[in-house]
C-alpha positions as a printed Julia matrix, in Angstrom:
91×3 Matrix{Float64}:
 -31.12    3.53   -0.47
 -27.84    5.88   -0.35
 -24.8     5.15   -1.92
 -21.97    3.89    0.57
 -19.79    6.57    1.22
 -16.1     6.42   -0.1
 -12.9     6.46    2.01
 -10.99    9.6     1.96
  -7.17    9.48    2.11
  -5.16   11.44    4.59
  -1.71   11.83    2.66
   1.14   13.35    5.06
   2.72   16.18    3.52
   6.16   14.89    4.04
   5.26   12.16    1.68
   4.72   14.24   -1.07
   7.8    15.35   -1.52
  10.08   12.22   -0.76
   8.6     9.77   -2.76
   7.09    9.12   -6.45
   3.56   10.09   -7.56
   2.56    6.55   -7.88
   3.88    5.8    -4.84
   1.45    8.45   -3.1
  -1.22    7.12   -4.77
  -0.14    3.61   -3.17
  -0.25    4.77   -0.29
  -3.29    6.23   -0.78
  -5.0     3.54   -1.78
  -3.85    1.66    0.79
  -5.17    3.89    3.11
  -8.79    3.37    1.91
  -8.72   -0.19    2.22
 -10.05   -2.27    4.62
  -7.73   -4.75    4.31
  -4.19   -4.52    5.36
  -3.0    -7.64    3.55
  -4.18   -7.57   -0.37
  -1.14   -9.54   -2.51
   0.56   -7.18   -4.94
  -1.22   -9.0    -7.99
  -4.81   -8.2    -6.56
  -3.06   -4.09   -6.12
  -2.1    -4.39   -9.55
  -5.67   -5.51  -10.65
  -7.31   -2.9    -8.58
  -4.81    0.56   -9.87
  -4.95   -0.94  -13.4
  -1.21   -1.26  -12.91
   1.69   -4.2   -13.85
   2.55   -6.24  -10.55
   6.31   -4.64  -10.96
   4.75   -1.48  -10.66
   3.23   -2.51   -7.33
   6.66   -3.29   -6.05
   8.68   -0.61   -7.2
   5.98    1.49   -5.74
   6.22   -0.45   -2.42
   9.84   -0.26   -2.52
  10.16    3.36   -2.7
   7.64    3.92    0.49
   9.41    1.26    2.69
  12.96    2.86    1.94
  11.18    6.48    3.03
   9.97    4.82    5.47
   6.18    5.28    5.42
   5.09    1.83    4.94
   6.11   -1.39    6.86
   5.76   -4.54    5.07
   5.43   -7.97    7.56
   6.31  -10.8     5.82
   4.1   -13.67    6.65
   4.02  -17.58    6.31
   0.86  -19.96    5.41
   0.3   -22.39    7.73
   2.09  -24.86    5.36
   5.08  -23.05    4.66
   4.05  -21.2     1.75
   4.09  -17.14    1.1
   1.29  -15.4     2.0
   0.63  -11.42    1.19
   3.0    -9.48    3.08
   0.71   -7.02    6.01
   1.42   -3.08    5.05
   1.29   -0.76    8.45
   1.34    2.99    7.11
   3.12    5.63    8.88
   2.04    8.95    9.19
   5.55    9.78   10.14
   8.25    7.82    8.01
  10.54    5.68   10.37
């Protein structure tokens, strides 16, 4: 049985030059997954990073522009994960 194969990241150049390195390897991370909603604790978990890393990390891409974060509601009222859209352009 073969290993399953690993995502590979397509990082815009314009990306590496307006942003942090750990935000570029957000991003790319984010890119791999196959889920477009993970909360920033279960990020954190996964880079090996501290939640406020997560955010500042977030933070940078949205003000660049290359990630859009939808805030979403649980059905009874609470805050669920926000839903991250990636841009190959920034906006």
């Amino acid at each position: 049985m073969s290993p399953e194969p690993v995502p590979a990241a397509v990082i815009p150049a314009g990306l590496l030059l307006s942003v942090p390195s750990s935000a570029v390897v957000l991003y790319a991370w984010l890119s791999c997954r196959r889920d477009d909603c993970p909360a920033v604790g279960q990020l954190a978990g996964e880079l090996g990073w501290s939640a406020r890393s997560v955010q500042r990390s977030l933070r940078h891409l949205q003000e660049a522009g290359w990630v859009v974060v939808t805030e979403r509601r649980q059905p009874g009222g609470g805050q669920a994960p926000g839903r991250y859209e990636l841009r190959q352009l920034p906006s």
